[in-house]
C-alpha positions in Angstrom: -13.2 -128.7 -152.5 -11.2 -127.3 -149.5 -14.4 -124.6 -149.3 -17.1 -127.6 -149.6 -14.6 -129.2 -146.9 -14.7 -126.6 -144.4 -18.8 -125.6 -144.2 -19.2 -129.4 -144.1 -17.1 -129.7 -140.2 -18.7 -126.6 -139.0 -22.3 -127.8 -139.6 -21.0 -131.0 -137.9 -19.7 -128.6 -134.8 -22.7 -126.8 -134.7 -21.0 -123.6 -134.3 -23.1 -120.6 -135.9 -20.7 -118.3 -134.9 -19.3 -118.0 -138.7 -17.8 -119.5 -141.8 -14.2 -121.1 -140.4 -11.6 -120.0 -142.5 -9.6 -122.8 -144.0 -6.0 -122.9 -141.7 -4.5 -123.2 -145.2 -5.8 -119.9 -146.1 -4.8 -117.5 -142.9 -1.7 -115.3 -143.5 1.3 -116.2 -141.4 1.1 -114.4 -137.8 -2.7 -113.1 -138.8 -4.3 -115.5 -136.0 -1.8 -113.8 -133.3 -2.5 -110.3 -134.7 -6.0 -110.7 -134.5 -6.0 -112.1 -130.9 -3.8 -109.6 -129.7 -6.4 -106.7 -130.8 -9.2 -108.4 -129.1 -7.1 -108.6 -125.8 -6.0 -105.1 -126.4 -9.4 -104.2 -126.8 -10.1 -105.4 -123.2 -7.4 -103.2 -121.6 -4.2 -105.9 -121.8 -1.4 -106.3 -124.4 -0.6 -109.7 -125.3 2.8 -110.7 -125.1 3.3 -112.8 -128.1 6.7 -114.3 -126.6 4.9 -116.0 -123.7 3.1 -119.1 -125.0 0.8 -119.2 -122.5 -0.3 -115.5 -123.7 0.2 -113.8 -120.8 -1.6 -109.9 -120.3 0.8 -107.6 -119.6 -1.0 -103.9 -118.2 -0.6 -101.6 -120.7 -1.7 -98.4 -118.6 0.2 -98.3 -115.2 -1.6 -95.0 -114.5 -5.0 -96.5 -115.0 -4.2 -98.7 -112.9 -3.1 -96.5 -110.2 -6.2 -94.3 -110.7 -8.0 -97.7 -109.7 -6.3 -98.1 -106.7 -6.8 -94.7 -105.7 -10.8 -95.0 -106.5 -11.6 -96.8 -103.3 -10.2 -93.9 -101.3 -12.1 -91.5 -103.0 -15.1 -93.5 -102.8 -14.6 -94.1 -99.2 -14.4 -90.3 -98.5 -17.5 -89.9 -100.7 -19.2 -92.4 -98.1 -17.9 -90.6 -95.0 -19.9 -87.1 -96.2 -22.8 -88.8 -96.9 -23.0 -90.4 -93.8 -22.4 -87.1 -92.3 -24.9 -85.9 -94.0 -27.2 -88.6 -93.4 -26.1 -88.1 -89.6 -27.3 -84.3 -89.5 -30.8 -85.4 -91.7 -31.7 -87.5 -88.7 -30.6 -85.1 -86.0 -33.1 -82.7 -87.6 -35.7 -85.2 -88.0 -35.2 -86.0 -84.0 -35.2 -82.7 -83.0 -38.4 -82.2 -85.3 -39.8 -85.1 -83.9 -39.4 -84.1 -80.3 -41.0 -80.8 -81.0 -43.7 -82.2 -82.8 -44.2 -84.8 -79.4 -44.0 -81.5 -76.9 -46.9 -79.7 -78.8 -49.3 -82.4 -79.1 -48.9 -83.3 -75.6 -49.1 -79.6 -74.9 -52.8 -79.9 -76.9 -53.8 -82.9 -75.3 -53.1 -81.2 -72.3 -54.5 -77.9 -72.4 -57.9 -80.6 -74.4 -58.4 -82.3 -71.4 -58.2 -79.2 -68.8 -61.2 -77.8 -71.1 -63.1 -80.9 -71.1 -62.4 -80.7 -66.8 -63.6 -77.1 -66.9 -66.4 -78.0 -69.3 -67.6 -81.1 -67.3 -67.3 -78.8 -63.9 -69.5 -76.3 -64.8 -72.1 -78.2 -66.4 -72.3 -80.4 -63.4 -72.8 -77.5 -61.4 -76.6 -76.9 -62.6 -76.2 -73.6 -62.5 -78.8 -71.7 -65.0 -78.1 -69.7 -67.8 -80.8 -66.1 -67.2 -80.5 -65.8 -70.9 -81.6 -69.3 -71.9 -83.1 -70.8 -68.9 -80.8 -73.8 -69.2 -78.0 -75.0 -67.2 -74.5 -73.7 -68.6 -73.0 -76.3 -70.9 -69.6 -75.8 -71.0 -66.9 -72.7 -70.0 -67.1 -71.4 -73.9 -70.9 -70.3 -72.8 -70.1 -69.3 -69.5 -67.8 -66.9 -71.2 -70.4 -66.1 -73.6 -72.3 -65.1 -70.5 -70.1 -62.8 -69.2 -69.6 -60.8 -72.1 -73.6 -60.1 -72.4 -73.9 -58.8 -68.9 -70.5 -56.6 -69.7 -72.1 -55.3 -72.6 -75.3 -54.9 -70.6 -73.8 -53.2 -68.2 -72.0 -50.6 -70.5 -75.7 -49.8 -72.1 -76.9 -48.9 -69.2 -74.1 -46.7 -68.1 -74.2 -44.8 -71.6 -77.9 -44.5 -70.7 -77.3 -43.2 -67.9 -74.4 -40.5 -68.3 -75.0 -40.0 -71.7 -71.9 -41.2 -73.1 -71.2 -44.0 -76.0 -70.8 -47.4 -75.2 -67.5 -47.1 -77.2 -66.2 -44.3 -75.0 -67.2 -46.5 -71.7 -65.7 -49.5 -72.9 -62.1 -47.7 -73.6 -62.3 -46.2 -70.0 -62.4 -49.7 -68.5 -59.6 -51.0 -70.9 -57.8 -48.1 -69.3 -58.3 -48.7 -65.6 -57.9 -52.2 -66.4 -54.7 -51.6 -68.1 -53.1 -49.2 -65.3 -54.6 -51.6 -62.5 -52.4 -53.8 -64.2 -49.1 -51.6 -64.3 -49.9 -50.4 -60.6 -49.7 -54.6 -59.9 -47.3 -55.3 -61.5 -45.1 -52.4 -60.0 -46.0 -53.2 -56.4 -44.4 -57.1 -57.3 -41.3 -55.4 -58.4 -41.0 -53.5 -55.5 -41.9 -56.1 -52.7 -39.3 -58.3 -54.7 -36.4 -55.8 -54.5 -37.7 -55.2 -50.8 -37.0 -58.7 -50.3 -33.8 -59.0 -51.9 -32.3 -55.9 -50.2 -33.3 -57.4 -46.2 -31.5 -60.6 -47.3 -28.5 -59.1 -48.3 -28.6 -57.1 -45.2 -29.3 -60.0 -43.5 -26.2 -61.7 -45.1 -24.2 -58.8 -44.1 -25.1 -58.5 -40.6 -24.9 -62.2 -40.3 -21.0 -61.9 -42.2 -20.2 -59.4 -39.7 -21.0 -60.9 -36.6 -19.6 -64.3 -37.4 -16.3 -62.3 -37.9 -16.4 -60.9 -34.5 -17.2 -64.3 -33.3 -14.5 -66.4 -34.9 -12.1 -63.5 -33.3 -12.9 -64.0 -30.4 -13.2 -67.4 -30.2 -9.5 -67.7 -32.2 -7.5 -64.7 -31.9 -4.6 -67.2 -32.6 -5.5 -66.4 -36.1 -4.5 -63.2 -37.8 -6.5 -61.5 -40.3 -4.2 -62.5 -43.5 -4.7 -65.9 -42.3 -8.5 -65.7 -42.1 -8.5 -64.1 -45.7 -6.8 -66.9 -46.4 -9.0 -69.8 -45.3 -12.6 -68.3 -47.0 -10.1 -68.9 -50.4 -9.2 -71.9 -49.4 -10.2 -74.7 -51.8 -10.3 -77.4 -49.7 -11.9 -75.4 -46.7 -14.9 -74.5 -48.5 -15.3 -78.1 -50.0 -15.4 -79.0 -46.8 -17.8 -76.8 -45.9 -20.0 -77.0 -48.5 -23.3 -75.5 -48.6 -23.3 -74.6 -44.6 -20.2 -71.7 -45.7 -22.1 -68.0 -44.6 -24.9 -70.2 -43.5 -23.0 -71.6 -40.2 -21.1 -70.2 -37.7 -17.9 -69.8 -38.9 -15.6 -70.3 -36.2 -17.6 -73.8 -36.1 -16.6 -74.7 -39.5 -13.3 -74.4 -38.5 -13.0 -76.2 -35.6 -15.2 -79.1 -37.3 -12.4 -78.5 -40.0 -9.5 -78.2 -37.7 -10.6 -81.7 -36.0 -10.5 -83.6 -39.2 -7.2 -82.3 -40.3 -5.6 -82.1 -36.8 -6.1 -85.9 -36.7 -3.9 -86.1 -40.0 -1.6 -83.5 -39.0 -1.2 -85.6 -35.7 -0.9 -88.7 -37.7 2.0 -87.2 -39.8 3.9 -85.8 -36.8 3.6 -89.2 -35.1 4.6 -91.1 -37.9 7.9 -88.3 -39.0 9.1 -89.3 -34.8 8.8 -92.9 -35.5 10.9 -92.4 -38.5 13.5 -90.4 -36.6 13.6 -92.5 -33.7 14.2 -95.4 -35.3 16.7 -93.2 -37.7 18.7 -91.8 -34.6 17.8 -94.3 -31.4 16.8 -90.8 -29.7 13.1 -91.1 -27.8 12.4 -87.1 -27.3 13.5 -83.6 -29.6 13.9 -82.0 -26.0 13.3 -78.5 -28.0 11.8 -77.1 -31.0 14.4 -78.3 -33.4 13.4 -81.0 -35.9 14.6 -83.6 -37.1 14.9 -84.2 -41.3 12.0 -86.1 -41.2 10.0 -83.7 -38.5 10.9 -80.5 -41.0 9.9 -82.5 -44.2 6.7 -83.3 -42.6 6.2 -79.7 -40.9 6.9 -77.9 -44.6 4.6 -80.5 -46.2 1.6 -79.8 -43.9 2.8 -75.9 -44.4 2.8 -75.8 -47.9 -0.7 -77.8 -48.1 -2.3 -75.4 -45.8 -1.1 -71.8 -46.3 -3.8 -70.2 -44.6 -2.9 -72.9 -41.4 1.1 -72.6 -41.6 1.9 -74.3 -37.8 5.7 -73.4 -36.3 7.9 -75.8 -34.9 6.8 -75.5 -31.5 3.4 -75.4 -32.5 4.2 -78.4 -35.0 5.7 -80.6 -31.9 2.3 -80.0 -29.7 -0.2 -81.3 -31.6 
């Protein structure tokens, strides 16, 4: 009866998942035995205590190995686009190369379709067709003929092969060359050598000239200045091109007016420091000697004395 009972409410449930055990007929603690292996099976422990049947992780390492998947995969990513990265710089560069040779083609296409179009609007007749050239690929065709032509009758003439004529021009041609190609060489050292002279001559003169034109200015000092960093900036491309001692009065100018400006302003400072108008000799003041060792130690090559430093 209990049996009849039981297949009779799960045809009414529709449930075609099984035949329903009657709850008489299940061992004490077999239902939560049976759940807690299914949620086993999906990675969890159940706890039995907790009547809401709480999962509980059984695996804490699994679980750390999840958390430490992302990194992984995220370092996986990072080669790959590194990778991906390099596979495109190739494919640029390949691209690029591919772009400079066919516009390379088209160019040198289009200079033989000038040539072509040139000579065949020229009219000029082809002896050994009677036609008007076509195109630079005859005209060449042309050329080698009356070559060939040429070396025929020479053999016929001195008795010699064609073969043995044709090597003998290669020869001339090829020394002609080497004779051309030295004379190049030679007018380009030529060349070279007279400007270097040139730049000597012109080095050496300048230095007589910015002697005498500032023989306030020892020779350590003029070492000095063509290594100064500052000087040369100034100068710029016109340095062994101009006169020297003009660079360094253009130079002098532009820096006088700030070594001026510095003196002026290191008097002010002391005058209104001591209430006294006039130094009276070539002592400084604090403020004077701060300003004179400042400009000093910004231009080496231009160190000013104290006199010197109170006249400008």
């Amino acid at each position: 009866m209990e049996l009849e009972k039981s297949t009779e409410l799960e045809a009414q449930s529709g449930d075609q998942t099984g035949v329903v055990v009657p709850e008489a007929d299940v061992p004490e603690g077999a239902e939560e035995s049976r759940t807690a292996k299914a949620d086993a099976g999906r990675g969890g422990v159940v706890d039995l205590n907790n009547p809401d049947f709480a999962m509980v992780d059984s695996d804490s390492g699994e679980a750390d190995g999840a958390e430490d998947a992302p990194e992984s995969d995220g370092a996986g990513r990072t080669e790959k686009k590194t990778q991906k990265q390099a596979e495109q710089s190739k494919e640029e560069n390949a691209a690029i190369r591919a772009a400079r040779l066919r516009a390379q083609r088209e160019a040198e296409t289009s200079a033989a379709a000038k040539a072509d179009a040139a000579i065949a609007a020229s009219g000029v007749v082809n002896p050994y067709t009677g036609r008007p050239f076509s195109g630079m690929q005859e005209f060449r065709e042309y050329g080698q003929r009356v070559r060939e032509a040429s070396l025929a009758q020479q053999a016929q003439k001195t008795g010699r092969s064609v073969e043995e004529l044709r090597e003998e021009q290669a020869n001339m041609a090829f020394l002609s060359a080497q004779r051309r190609e030295a004379e190049q060489r030679y007018e380009q050292q030529r060349r070279t050598q007279a400007e270097a002279q040139a730049q000597a001559e012109f080095v050496a003169n300048d230095l007589r000239d910015f002697v005498q034109r500032h023989p306030e200015v020892t020779p350590e000092q003029l070492g000095a200045l063509e290594k100064n960093e500052q000087f040369l900036r100034f100068c710029g491309s016109r340095f062994k091109h101009e006169p020297l001692a003009d660079l360094y009065d253009d130079y002098m100018e532009m820096v006088g007016a700030a070594g001026t400006a510095a003196v002026t302003k290191a008097k002010s400072r002391s005058e209104r420091s001591t209430g006294s108008g006039t130094a009276g000799d070539v002592l400084l003041s604090p403020a004077q000697k701060r300003a004179l060792d400042e400009w000093n130690s910004n231009n080496p090559d231009m160190k000013m004395t104290a006199k010197e430093f109170l006249g400008r």
